[in-house]
OpenMM code with the backbone's topology and positions (N, CA, C; nanometers):
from openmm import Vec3, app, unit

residues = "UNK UNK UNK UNK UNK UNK UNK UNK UNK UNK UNK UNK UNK UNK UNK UNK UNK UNK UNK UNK UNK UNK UNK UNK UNK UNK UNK UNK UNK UNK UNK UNK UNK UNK UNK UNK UNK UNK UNK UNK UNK UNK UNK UNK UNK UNK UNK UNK UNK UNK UNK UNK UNK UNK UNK UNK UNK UNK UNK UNK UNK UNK UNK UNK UNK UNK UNK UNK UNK UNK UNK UNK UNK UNK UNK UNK UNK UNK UNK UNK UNK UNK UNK".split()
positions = [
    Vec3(15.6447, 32.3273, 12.8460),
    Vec3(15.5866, 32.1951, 12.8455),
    Vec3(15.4396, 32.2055, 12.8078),
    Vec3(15.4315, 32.1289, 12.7170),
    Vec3(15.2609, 32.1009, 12.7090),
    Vec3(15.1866, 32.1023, 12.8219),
    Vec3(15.0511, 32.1293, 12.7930),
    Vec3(14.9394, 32.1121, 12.9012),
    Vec3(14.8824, 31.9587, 12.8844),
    Vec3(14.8650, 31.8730, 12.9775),
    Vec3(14.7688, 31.7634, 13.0112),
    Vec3(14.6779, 31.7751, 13.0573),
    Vec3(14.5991, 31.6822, 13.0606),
    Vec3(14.5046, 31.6137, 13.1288),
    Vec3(14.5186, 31.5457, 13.2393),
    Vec3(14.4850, 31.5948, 13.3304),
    Vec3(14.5392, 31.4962, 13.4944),
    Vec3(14.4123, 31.4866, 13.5666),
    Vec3(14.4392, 31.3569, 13.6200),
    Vec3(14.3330, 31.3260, 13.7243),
    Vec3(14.4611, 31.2694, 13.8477),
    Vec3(14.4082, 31.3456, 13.9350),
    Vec3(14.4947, 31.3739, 14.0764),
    Vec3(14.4499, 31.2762, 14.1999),
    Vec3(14.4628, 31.1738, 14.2543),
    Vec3(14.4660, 31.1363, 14.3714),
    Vec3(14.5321, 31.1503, 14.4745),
    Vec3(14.4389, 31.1717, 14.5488),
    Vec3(14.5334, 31.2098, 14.7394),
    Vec3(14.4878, 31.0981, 14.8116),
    Vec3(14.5695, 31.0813, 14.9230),
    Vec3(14.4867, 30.9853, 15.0016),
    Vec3(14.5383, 31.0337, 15.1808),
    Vec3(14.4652, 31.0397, 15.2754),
    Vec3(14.5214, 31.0524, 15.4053),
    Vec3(14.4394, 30.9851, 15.4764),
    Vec3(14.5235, 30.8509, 15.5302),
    Vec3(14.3984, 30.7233, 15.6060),
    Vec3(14.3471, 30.6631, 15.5104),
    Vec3(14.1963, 30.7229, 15.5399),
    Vec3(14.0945, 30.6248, 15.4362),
    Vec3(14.0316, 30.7300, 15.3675),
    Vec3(14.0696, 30.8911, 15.3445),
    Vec3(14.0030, 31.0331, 15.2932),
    Vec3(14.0364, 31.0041, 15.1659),
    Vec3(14.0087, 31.0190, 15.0557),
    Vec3(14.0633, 31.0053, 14.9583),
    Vec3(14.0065, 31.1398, 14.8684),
    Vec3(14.0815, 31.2692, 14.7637),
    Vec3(14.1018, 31.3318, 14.7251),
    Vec3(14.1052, 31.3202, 14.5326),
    Vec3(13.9958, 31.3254, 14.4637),
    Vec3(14.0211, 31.2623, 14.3157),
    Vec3(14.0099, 31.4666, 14.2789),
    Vec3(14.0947, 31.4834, 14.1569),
    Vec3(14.0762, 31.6033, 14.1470),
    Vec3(14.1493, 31.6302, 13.9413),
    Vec3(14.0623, 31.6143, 13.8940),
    Vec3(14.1054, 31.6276, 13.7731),
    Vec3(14.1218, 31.7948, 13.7035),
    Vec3(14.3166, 31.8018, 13.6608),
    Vec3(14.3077, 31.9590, 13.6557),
    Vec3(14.4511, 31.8882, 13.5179),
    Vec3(14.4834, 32.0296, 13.4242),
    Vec3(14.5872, 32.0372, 13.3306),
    Vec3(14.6855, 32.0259, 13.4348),
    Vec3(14.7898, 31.9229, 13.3982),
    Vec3(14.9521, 31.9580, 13.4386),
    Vec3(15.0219, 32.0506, 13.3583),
    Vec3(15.0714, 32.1484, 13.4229),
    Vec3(15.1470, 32.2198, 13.3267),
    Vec3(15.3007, 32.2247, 13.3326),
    Vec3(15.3304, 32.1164, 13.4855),
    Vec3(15.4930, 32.1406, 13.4769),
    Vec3(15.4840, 32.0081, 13.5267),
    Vec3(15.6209, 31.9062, 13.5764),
    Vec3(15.6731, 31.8208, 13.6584),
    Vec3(15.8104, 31.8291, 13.6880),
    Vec3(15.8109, 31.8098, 13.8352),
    Vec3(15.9697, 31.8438, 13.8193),
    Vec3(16.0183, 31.7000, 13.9374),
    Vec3(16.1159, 31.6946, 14.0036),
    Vec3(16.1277, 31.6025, 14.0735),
    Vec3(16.2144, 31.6524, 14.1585),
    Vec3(16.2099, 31.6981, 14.3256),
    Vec3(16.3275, 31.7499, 14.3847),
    Vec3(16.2949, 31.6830, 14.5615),
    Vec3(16.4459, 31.6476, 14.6160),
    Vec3(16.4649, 31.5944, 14.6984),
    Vec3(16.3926, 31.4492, 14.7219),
    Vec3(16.3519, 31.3769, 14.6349),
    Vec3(16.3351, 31.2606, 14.5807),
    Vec3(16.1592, 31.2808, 14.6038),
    Vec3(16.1167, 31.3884, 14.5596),
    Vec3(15.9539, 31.3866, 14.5356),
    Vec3(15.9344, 31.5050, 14.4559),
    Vec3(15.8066, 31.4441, 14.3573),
    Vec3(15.7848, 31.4802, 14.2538),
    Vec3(15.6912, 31.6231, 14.2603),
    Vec3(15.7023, 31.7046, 14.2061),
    Vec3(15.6685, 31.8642, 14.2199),
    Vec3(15.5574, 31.8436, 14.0895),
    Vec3(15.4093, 31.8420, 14.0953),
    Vec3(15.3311, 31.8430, 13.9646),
    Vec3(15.2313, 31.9925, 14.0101),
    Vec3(15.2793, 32.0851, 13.8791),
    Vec3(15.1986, 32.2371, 13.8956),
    Vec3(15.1213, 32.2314, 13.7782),
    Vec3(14.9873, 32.2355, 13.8491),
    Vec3(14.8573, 32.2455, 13.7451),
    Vec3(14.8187, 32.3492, 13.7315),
    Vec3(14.7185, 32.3847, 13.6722),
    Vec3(14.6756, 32.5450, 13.6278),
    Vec3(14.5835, 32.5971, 13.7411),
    Vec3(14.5713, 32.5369, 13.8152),
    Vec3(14.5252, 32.5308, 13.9553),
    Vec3(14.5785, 32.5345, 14.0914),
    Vec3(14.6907, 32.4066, 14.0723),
    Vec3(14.7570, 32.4522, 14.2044),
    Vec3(14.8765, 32.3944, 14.1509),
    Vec3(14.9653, 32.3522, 14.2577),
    Vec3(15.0567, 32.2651, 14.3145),
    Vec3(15.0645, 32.1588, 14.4044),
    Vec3(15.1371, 32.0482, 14.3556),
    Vec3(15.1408, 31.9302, 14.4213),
    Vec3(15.2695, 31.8405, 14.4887),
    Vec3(15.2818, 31.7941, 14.5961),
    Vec3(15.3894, 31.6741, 14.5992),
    Vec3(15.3485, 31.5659, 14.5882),
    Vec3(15.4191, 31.5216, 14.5429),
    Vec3(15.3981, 31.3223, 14.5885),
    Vec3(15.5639, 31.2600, 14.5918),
    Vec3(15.5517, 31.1628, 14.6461),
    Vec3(15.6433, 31.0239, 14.6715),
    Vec3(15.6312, 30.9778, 14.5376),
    Vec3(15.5230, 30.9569, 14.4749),
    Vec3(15.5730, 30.8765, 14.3226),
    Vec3(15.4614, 30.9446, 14.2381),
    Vec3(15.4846, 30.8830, 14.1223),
    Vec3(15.3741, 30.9340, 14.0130),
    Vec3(15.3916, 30.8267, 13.8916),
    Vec3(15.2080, 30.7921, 13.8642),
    Vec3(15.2603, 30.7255, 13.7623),
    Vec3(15.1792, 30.8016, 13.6300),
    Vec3(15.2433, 30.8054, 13.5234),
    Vec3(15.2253, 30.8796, 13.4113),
    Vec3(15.1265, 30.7645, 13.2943),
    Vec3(15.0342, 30.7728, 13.2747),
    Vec3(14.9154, 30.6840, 13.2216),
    Vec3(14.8795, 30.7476, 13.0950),
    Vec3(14.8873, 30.8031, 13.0509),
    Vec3(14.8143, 30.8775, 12.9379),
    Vec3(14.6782, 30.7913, 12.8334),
    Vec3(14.7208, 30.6458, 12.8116),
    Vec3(14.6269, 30.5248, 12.7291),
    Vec3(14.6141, 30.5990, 12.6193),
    Vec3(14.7481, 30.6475, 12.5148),
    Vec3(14.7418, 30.7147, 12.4055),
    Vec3(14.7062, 30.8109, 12.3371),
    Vec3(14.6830, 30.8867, 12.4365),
    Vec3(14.6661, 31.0736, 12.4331),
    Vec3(14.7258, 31.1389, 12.4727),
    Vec3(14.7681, 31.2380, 12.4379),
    Vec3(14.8514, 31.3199, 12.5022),
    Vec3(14.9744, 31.2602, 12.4532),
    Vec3(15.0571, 31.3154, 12.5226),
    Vec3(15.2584, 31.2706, 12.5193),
    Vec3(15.3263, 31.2430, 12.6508),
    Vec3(15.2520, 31.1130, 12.7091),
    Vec3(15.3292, 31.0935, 12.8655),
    Vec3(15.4852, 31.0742, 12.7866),
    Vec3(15.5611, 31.0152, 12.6819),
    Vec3(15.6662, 31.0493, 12.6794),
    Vec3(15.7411, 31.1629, 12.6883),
    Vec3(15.7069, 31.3007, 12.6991),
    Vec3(15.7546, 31.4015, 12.7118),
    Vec3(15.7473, 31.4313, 12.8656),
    Vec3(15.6937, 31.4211, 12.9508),
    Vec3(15.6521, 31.4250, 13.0850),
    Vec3(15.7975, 31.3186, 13.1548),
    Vec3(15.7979, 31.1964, 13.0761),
    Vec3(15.9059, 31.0935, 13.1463),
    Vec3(16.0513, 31.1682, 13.0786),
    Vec3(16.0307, 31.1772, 12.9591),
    Vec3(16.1894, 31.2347, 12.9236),
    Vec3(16.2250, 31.3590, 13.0267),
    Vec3(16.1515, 31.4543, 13.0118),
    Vec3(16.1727, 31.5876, 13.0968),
    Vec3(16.1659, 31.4982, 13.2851),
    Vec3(16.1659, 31.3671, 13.3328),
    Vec3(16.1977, 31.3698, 13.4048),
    Vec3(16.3386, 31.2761, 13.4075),
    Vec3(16.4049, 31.2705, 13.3179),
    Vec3(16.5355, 31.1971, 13.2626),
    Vec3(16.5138, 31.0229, 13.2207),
    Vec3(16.4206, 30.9978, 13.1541),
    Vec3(16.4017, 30.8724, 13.1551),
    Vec3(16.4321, 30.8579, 12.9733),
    Vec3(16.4643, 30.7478, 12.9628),
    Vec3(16.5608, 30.7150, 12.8109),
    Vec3(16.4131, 30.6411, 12.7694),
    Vec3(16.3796, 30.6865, 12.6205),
    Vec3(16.2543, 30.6008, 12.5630),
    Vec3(16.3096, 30.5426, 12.5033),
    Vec3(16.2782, 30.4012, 12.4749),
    Vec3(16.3266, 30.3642, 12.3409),
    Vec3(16.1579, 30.3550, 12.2772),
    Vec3(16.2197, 30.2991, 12.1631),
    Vec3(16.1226, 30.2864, 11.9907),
    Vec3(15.9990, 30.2705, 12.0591),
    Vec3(15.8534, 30.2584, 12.0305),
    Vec3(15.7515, 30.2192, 12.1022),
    Vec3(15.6828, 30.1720, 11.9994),
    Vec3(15.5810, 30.0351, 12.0389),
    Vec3(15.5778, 29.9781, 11.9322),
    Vec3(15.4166, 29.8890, 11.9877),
    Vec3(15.3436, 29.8982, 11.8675),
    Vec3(15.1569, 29.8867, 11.9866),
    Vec3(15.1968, 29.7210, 12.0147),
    Vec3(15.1056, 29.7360, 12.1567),
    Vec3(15.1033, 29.5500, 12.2039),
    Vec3(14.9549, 29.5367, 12.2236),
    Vec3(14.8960, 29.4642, 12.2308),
    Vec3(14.8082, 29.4057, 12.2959),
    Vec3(14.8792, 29.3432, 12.4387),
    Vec3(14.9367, 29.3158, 12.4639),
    Vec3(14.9960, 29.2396, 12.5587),
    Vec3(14.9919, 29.2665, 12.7336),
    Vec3(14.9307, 29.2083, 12.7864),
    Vec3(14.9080, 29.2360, 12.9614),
    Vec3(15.0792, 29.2382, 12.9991),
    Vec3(15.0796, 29.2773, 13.0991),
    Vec3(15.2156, 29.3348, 13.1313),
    Vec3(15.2459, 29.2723, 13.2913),
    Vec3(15.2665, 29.1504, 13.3349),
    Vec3(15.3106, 29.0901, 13.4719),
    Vec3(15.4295, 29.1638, 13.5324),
    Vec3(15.4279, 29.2376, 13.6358),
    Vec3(15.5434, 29.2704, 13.6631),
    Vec3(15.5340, 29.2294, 13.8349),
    Vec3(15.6325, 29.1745, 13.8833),
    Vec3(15.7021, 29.0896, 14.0318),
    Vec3(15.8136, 29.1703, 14.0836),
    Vec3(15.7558, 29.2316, 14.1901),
    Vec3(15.8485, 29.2826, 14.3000),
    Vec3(15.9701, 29.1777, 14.3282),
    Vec3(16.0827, 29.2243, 14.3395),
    Vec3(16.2069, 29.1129, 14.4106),
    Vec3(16.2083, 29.1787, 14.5346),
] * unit.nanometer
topology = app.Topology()
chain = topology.addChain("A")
for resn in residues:
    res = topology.addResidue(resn, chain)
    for name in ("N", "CA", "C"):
        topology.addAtom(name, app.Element.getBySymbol(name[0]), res)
């Protein structure tokens, strides 16, 4: 897998943890996500993959089984509503 660019947040309470390092793997096991940087290792409960057109967050989501389709530029704000 390619190397990224990651900027890492932790949070415990109100401590908060910013830590920008390369991802070099992602994996996803027992429903939390495994991210190994050239630095360390990480868990989390979720992850969201941001890239803003650098890098290849599509390769990061496929290698975690997610189907891309076509991608295509928007300008467009994006509303999304919890049910």
């Amino acid at each position: 897998m390619p190397e990224y660019n990651c900027s890492l947040i932790s949070s415990k309470t109100s401590n908060f943890t910013f830590k920008q390092e390369k991802v070099v793997d992602v994996s996803k096991e027992n429903n939390q996500f495994i991210l190994k940087t050239d630095k360390a290792q990480y868990k989390f409960d979720a992850v969201v993959i941001a890239t803003g057109g650098r890098g290849n967050g599509c390769d990061i989501a496929k290698q975690l089984g997610h189907k891309i389709v076509d991608l295509k530029p928007s300008l467009t704000a994006l509303d999304i509503r919890e049910k």
